[in-house]
N, C-alpha and C positions, 0 to 999 in steps of 0.2 A: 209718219210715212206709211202710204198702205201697204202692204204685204199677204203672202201668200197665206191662206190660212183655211184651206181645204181644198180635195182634191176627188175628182169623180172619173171612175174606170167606167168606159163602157164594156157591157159581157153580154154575151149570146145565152149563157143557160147560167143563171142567179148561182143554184146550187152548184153548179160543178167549182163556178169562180170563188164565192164564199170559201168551200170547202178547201181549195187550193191555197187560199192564204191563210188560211187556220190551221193548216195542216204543215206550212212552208215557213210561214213568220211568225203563228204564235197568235195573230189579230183576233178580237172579241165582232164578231160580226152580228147582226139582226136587224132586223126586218123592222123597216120603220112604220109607225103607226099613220103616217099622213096620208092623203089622198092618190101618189103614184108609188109606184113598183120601184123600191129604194131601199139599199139597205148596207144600214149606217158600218163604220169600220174604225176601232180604236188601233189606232195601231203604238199606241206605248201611256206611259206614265205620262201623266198633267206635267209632270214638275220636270220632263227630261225633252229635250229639244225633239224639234217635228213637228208632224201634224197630222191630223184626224180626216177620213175620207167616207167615200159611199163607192159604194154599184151600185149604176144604174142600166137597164135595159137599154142595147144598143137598138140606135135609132139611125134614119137615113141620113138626119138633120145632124145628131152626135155623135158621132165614131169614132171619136179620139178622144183621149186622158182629155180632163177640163180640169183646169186650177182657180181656184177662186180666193179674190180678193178683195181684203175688208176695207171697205171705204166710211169716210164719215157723213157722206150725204151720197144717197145714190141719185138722187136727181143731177147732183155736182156733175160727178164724175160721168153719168150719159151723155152730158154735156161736152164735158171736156172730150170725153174718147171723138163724138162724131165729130168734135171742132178740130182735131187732128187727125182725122183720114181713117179712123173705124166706124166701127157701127155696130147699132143695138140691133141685135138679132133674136130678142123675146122684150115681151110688155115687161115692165115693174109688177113683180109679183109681189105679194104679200105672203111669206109666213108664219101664221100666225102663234105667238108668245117667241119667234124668233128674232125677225126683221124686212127687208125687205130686197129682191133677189133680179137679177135681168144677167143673160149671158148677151154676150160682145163680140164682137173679132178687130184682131189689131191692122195694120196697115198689113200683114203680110197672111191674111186671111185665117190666122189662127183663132181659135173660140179660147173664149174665157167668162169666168164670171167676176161680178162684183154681186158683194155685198153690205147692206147695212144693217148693222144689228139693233136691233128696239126689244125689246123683251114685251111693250105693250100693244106689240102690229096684231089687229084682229084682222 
């Protein structure tokens, strides 16, 4: 079954939001090495329930928390969402040595992502 399994803060000033949850919860935050303005968020131990996040730079397009979920085909499931009343609202990205990524909206215009994970998507 897919599930939730990452979660993205939009923030207005990287540093102020980093520093606020490193400061508040403890999270190991940095700056991700990929091509946009992103930075990644441990928020606890592999072996203790939760899940792992980012900041990202708010934009016009995403201004609200986005939860991302792991799918096992993302072609499937683009599929499945526009065949029940949402819609893809970015291309099939590729990340590469990750997998491959596209944000959504459900029937009641909430954004989301899916993902599928390949460890050999160039």
């Amino acid at each position: 079954m897919p599930r939730v399994v990452h979660f993205e803060f939009p923030v207005d000033d990287p540093d102020r939001a980093t520093k606020f949850y490193q400061q508040v919860f403890g999270w190991e935050i940095s700056k991700w090495g990929g091509p946009m303005d992103y930075w990644l968020a441990g928020t606890g131990a592999k072996d203790a329930p939760g899940i792992n996040g980012a900041f990202m730079r708010r934009s016009q397009e995403f201004n609200q928390t986005v939860n991302t979920i792991d799918v096992p085909s993302l072609d499937e499931y683009m599929t499945k969402i526009t065949a029940s009343g949402g819609s893809v609202v970015s291309p099939r990205t590729t990340i590469p040595t990750i997998g491959y990524f596209a944000y959504c909206t459900d029937t009641e215009g909430n954004v989301f992502g899916i993902i599928q994970f390949d460890p050999s998507a160039k």
